[in-house]
C-alpha positions in Angstrom: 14.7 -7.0 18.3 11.8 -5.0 16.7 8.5 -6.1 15.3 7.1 -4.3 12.2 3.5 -5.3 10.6 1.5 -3.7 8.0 -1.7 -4.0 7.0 -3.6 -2.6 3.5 -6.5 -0.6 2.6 -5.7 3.5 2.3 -2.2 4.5 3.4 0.8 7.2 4.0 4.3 6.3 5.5 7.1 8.1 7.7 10.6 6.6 8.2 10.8 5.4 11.9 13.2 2.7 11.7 16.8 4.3 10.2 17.6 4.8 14.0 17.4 1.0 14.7 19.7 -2.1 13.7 19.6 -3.8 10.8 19.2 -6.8 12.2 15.6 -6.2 13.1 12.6 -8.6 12.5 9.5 -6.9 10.5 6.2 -8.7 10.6 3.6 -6.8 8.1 0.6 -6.9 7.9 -1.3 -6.4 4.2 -5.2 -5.4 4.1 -6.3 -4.4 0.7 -7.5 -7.2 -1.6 -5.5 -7.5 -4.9 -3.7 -4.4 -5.4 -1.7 -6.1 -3.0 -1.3 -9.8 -3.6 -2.3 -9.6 -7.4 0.0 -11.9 -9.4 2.5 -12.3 -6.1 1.7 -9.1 -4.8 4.0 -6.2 -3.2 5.1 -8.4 -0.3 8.0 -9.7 -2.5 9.4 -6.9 -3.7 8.6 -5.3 -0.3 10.8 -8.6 1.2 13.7 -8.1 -1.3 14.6 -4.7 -0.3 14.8 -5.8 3.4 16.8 -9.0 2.7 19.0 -7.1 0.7 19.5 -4.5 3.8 20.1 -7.4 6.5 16.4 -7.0 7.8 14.4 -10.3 8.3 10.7 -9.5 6.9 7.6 -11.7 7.3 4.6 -10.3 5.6 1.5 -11.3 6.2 -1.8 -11.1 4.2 -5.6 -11.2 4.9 -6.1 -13.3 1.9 -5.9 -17.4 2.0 -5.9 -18.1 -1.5 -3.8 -18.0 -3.9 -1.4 -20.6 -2.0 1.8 -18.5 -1.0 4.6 -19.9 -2.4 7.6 -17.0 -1.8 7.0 -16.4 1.9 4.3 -14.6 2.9 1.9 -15.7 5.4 -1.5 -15.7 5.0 -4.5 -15.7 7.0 -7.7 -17.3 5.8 -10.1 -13.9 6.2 -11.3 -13.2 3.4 -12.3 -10.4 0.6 -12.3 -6.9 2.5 -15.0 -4.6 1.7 -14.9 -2.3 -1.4 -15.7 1.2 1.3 -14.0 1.8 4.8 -17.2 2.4 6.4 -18.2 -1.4 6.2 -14.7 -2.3 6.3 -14.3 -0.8 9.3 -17.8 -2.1 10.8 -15.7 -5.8 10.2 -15.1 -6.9 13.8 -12.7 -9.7 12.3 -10.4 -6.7 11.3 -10.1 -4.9 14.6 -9.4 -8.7 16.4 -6.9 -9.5 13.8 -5.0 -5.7 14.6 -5.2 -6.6 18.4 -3.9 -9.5 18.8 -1.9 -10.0 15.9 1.3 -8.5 17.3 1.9 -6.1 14.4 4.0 -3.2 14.4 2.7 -1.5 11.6 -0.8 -2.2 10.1 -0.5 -1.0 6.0 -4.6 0.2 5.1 -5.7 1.1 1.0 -7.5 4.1 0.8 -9.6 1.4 -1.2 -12.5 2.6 -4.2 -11.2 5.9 -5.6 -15.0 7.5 -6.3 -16.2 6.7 -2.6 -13.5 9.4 -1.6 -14.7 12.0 -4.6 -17.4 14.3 -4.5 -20.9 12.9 -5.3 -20.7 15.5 -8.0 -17.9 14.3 -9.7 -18.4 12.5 -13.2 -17.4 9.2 -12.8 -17.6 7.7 -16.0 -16.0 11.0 -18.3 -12.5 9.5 -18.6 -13.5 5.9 -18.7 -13.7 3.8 -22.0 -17.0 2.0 -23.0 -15.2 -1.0 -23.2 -14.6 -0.7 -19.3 -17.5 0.6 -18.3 -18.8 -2.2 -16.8 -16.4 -1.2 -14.3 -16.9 1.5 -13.1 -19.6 0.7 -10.6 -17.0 -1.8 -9.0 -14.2 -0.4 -9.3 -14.7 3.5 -9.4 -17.6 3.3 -6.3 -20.3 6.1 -5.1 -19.5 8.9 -3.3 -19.4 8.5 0.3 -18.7 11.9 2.7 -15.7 12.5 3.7 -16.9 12.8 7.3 -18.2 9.4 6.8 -14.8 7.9 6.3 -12.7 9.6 8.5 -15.1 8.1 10.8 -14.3 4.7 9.5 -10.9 5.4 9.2 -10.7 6.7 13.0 -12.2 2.9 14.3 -9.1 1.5 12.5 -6.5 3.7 13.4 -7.5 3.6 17.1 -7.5 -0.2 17.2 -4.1 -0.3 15.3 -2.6 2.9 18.1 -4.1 0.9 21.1 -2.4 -2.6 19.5 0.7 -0.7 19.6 1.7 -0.5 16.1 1.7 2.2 13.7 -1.0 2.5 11.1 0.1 2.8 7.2 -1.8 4.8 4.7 -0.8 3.7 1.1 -2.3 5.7 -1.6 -4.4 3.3 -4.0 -2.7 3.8 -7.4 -6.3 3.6 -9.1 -7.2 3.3 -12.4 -5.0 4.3 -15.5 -7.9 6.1 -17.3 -8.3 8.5 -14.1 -5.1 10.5 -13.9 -6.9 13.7 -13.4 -7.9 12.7 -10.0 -4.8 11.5 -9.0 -3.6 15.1 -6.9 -6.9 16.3 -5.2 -7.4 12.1 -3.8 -3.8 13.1 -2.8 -4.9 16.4 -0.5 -7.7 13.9 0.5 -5.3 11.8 2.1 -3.2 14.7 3.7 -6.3 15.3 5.0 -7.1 12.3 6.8 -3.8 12.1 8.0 -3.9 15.4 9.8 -7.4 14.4 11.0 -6.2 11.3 12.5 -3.3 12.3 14.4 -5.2 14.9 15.8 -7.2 12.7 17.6 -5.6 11.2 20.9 -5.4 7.6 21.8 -4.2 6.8 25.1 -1.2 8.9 24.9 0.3 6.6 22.6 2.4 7.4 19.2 0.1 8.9 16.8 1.9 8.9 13.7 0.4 7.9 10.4 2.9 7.1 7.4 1.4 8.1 4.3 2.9 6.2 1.1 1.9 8.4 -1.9 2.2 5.2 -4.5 -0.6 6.9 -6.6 1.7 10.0 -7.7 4.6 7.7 -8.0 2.4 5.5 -10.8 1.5 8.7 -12.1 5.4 9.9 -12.7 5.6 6.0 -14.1 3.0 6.7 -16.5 4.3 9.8 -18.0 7.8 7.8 -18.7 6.0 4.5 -19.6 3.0 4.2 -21.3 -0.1 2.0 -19.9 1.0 -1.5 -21.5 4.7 -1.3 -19.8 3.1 -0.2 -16.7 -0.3 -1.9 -15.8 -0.9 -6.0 -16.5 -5.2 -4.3 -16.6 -7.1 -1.7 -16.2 -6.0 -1.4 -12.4 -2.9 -4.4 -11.6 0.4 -3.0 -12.1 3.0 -5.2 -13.9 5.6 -6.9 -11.8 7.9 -3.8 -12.3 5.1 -1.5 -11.1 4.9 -3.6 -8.1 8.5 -4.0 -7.7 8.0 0.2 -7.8 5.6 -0.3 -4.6 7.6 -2.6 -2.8 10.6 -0.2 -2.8 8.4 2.9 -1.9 6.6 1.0 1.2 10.7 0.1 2.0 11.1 3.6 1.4 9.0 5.2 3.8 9.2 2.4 6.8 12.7 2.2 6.9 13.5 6.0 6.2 16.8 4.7 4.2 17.6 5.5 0.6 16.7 2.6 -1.9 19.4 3.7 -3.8 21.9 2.1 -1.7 20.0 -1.0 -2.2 21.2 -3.5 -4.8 18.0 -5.6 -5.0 16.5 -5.9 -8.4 14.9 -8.9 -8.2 10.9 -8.8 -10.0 7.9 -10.0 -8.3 7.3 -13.7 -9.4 3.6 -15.1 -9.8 2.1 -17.7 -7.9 2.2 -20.3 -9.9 6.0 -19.9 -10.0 8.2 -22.2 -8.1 10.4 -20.6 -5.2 13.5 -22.3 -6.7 12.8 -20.7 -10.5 15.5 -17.7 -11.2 13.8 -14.6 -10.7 13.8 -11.7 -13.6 15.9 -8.8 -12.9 14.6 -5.7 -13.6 16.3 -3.0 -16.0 19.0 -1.3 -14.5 18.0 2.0 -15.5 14.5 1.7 -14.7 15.4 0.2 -11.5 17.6 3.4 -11.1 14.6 5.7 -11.9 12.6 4.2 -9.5 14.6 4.5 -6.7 15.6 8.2 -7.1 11.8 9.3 -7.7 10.7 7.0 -4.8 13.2 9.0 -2.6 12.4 12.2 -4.3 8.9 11.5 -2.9 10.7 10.6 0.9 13.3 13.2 0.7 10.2 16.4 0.0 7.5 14.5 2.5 6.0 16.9 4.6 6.9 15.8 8.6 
């Protein structure tokens, strides 16, 4: 049987696992703070689509509280830093990776400004209302040499740990679409850039989970209130959207022979409670544009 673990904080994805059983065991690995476990998180959704394929998931997050009531495991760690270069300066972090036993490690590309140019206006598309914001969640430029750097200190310690590292694109703020594509060539970018670099001779690949384009698509069929719960949490059908891309792109298979349409539920919801069902046809259009995305990757 197979292992899988993901962690959070920036990340892209590549099928590797449509060659393998079904009967598989994934352990993931979440680091990203709570564009991950906000209001129950992706690991639910993330869950449901590989119970519903015969795959036995455990999930795993950095963060100890909320309580976990729906199955994930979590690790009392802690809030991750805002910018990968401190983030990766966390020894914690790289411990966790190596001895954790995770077969994929999921990273967040974290604060969109602090991969923008420094020249970039950062408060042009923000609202005053939210502009107390924008220092936390926007963030100051930081080089992009700076945080390949970072990025390379993680993705070495997740290659030598023998798992594979996952970049999921940070969907970002709502009020920001216009920077939605070139953070997307920034990405491409560090994916190149990392598997470029060699580690031991061991499997290089990075898996690059576009989730910010896909929330973009979302956002030109839904407007902001169907879509986000604030300024920067997705609703539970935006995360059950997430769930099904990570699915997606780990297990190479199309989500649209998946039944599950379970929704994410909160925290303070008991396991036993009925879970809501998400819209058929919106469960539909999800699937097809997350495989859109999975069917055009670039290999």
């Amino acid at each position: 049987m197979v292992k899988i673990v993901l962690v959070v904080t920036l990340l892209f994805l590549t099928g590797h696992l449509s060659s393998q059983d079904n009967n598989q065991s994934l352990r993931v690995l979440f680091l990203g703070n709570s564009v991950f476990y906000f209001n129950g998180g992706l690991y639910q959704s993330f869950m449901g689509f590989c119970y519903a394929d015969g795959i036995d998931c455990q999930a795993v997050s950095q963060r100890h509280d909320p309580e976990n009531n729906h199955g994930a495991e979590f690790l009392n760690i802690g809030r991750i830093p805002n910018n990968l270069p401190d983030f990766a300066a966390e020894e914690k972090y790289h411990t966790l990776i190596r001895e954790g036993g995770y077969d994929y490690v999921i990273i967040e590309a974290r604060r969109e400004g602090h991969l923008l140019p420094e020249w970039i206006d950062r408060s042009g598309n923000i609202p005053g209302w939210v502009q107390r914001f924008v220092d936390y969640d926007v963030g100051e430029s930081i080089p992009y040499e700076q945080n390949l750097a970072a990025l390379a200190r993680l993705y070495q310690s997740i290659v030598n740990s023998g798992a594979k590292m996952v970049l999921y694109m940070h969907p970002g703020l709502y009020y920001t679409p216009d920077w939605k594509s070139p953070l997307a060539q920034i990405h491409e970018r560090f994916k190149d850039d990392l598997e470029a670099m060699e580690v031991n001779g061991r499997d290089k690949e990075v898996i690059l989970v576009p989730a910010s384009l896909l929330w973009r698509d979302a956002l030109n069929r839904y407007d902001a209130d169907n879509w986000y719960a604030d300024h920067i949490h997705g609703n539970a059908m935006a995360r059950y959207a997430s769930g099904c891309m990570l699915y997606t792109f780990l297990t190479g298979k199309d989500p649209r022979n998946n039944s599950f349409r379970e929704l994410p539920k909160n925290w303070q919801t008991t396991p036993d409670e009925p879970a809501d069902l998400i819209n058929e046809v919106d469960a539909e259009w999800i699937k097809k544009q997350v495989w859109f995305y999975y069917s055009t990757r670039r290999r």
